[in-house]
C-alpha positions in Angstrom: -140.4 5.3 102.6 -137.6 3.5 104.7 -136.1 0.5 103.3 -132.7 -1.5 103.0 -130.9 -0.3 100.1 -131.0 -3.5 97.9 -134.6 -2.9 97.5 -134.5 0.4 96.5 -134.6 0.2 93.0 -136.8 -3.0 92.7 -139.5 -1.0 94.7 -139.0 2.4 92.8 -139.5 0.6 89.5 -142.5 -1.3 90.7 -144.2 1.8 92.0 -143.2 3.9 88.9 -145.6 1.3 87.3 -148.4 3.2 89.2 -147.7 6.6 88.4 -149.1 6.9 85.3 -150.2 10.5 84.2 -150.2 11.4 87.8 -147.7 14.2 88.7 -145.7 12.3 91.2 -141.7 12.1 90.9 -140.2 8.8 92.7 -137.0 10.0 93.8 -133.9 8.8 96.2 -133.1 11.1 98.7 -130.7 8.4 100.8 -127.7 11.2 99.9 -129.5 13.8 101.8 -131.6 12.6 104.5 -130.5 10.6 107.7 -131.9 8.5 109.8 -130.9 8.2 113.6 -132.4 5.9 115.9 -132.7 7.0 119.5 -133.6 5.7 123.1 -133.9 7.3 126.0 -135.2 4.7 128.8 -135.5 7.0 131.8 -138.5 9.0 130.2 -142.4 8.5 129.2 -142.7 6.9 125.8 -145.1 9.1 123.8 -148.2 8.2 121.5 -147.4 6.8 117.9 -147.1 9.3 115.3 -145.1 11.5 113.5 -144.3 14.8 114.0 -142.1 17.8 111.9 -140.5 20.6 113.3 -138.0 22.2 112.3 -137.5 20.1 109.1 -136.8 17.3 111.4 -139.7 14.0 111.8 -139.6 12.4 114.6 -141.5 9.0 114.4 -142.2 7.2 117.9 -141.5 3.2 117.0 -143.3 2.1 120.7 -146.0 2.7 123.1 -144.4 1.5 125.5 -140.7 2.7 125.7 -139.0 6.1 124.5 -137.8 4.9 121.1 -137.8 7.0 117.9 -136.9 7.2 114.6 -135.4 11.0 113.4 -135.3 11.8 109.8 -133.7 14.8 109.0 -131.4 16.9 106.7 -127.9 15.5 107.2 -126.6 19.2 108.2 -129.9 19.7 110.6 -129.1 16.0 111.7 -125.7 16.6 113.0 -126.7 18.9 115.9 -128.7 15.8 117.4 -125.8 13.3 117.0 
């Protein structure tokens, strides 16, 4: 889940409320992942979804134009910076 910081812990105490005896862990990864936001306007936007490879996701935000959100690794993420 992507969200601003300030409502990181409100939302991760709400939805440890609906854990129960489930064996789901709620954690913060916010120290290890990054996020990078990319447009390239001279190429064909692609479907939305996600896709994984190579430890990075790659979510198209539009149907219409070439932009995407890249969650990765911080080490895997600096490559694509």
């Amino acid at each position: 889940m992507v969200l601003p910081e300030e409502l990181l812990e409100p939302v991760k105490k709400r939805l440890q409320m609906y854990v129960l005896r489930s064996d789901v862990t709620i954690t913060d990864s916010s120290g290890n992942l990054c996020l990078i936001g990319l447009c390239h306007p001279a190429t064909q936007a692609a479907p939305l979804f996600a896709t994984t490879q190579q430890e990075v996701i790659t979510v198209n935000l539009s149907a219409t134009q070439s932009r995407c959100l890249v969650i990765a690794e911080t080490d895997i993420a600096m490559p694509v910076v």
